[in-house]
C-alpha positions as CSV (number, residue, x, y, z in Angstrom):
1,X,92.9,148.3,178.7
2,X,92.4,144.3,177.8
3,X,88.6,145.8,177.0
4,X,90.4,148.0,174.0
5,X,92.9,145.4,172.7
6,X,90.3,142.8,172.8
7,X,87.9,145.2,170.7
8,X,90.6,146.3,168.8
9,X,91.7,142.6,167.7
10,X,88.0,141.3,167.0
11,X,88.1,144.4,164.5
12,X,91.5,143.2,162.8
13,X,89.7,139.9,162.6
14,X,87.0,141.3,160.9
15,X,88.6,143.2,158.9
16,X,90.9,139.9,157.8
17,X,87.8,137.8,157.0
18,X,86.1,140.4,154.9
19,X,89.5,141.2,153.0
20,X,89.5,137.4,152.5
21,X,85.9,137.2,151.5
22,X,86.3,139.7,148.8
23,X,89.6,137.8,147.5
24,X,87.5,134.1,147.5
25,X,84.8,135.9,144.8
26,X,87.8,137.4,142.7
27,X,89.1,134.5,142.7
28,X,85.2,132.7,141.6
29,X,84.8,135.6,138.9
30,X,88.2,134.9,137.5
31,X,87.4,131.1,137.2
32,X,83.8,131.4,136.2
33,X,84.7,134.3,133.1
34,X,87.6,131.8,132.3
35,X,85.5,128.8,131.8
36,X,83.1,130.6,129.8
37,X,85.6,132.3,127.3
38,X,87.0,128.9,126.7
39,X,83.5,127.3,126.2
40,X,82.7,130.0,124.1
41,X,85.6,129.6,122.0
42,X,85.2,126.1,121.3
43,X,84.8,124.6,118.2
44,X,81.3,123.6,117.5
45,X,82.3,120.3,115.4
46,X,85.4,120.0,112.5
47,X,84.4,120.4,109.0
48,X,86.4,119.7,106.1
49,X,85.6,122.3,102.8
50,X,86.7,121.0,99.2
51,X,87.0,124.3,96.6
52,X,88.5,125.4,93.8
53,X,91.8,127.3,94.8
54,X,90.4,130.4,92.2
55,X,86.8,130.8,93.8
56,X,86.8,133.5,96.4
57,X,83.4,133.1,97.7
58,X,84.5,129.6,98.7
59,X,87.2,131.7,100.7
60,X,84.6,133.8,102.1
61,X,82.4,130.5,103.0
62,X,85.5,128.9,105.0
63,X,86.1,132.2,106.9
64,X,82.3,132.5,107.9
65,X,82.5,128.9,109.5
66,X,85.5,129.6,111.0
67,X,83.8,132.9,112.8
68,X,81.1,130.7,113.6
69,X,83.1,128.6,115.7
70,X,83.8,125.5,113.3
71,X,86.9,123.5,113.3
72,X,87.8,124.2,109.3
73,X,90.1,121.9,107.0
74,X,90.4,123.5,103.4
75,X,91.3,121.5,100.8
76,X,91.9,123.2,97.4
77,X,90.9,120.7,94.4
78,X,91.6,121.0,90.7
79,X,88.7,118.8,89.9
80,X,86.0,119.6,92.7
81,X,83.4,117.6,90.9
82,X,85.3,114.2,92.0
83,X,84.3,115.0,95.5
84,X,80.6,116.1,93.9
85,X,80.3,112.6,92.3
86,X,81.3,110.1,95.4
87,X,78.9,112.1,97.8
88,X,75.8,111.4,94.8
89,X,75.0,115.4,94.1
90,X,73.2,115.8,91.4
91,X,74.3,119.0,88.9
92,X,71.2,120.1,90.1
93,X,71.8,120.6,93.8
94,X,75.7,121.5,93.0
95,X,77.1,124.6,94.1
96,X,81.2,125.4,93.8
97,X,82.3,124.0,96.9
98,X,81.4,120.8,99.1
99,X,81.8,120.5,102.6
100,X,81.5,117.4,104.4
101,X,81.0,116.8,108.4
102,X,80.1,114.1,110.5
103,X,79.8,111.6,107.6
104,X,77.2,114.2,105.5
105,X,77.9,116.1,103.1
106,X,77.1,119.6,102.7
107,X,76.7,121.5,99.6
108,X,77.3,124.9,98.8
109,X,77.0,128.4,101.0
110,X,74.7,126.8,103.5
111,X,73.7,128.5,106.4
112,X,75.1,127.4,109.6
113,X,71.6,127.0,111.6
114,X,70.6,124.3,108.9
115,X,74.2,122.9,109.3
116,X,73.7,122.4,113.0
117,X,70.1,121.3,112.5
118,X,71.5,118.4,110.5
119,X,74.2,117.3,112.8
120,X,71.9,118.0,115.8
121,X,69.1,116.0,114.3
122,X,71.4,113.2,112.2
123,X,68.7,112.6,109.5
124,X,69.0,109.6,107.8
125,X,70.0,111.6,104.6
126,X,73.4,111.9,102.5
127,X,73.4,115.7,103.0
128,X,72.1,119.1,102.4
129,X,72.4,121.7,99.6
130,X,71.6,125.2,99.0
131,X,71.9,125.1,95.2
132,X,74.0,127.6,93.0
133,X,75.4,130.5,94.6
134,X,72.1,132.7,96.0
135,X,73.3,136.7,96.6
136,X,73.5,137.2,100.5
137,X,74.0,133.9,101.3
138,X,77.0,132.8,103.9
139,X,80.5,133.8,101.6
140,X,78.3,135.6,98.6
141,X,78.3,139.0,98.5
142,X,74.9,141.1,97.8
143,X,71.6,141.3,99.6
144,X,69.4,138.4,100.5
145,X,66.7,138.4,97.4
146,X,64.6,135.5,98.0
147,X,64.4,132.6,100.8
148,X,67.2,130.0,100.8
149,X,65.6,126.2,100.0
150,X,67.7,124.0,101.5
151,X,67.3,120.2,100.2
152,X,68.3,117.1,101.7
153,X,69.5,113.9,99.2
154,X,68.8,110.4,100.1
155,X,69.2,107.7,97.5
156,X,69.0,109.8,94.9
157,X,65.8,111.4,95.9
158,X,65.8,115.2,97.2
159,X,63.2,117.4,99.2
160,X,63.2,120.7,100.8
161,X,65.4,119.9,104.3
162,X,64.8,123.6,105.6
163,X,63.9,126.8,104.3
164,X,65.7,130.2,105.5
């Protein structure tokens, strides 16, 4: 008889510690997927995007950073060109909307890989632009029709930063 209760209670025991076993690794997977949803939904760095209140694909361009994990400020502007002239662009490099992030500007519906190339790498460069408003690009509707030059500006002085 003490054989059977003593079997019986090394079972309950074992029967405890897997119970509790199983628990400690739900309790591991909960914590583990939790941290990497909230890393995931971190904001890669904050970006502030000066547009005309009338230009939708600037609209478009703000919402594509946002899905791409940015931090976005939006500021309309009657007069975007006053933002153009105290980061230096030249009409040449001008798009409809600047951006600006980490102390560089950013011109026009750039791509977010040369984005985070440029505040990966911190060039010793004003900014980057992707002149006009190429079809396909981030915020412009239409296919893409030919590869996106991206220039840097330094000084007054541009040359192709990346091209996509």
């Amino acid at each position: 008889m003490v054989k059977m209760s003593r079997k019986k209670d090394q079972n309950r025991k074992k029967g405890q510690i897997y119970w509790l076993a199983v628990f400690a690794v739900m309790v591991l997977i909960v914590i583990a997927s939790t941290t990497i949803y909230s890393i995931s939904k971190t904001p890669l760095d904050e970006i502030t995007v000066y547009l005309s209140p009338n230009c939708g694909c600037c609209k478009l361009y703000v919402n594509y950073l946002k899905r791409e994990r940015f931090e976005v400020e939006d500021i309309e502007m009657k007069d975007i060109n006053t933002v153009k002239s105290q980061y230096g662009i030249p009409p040449l490099l001008q798009s409809c909307h600047t951006s600006v992030i980490d102390g560089y500007f950013v011109e026009g519906h750039v791509p977010v890989e040369a984005i985070k190339e440029l505040i990966e790498e911190k060039p010793d460069v004003a900014g980057i632009a992707l002149p006009g408003m190429p079809s396909g690009s981030p915020g412009m509707p239409g296919g893409k029709e030919e590869p996106f030059i991206i220039y840097s500006l330094k000084d007054g002085n541009f040359r192709v930063f990346m091209t996509m």
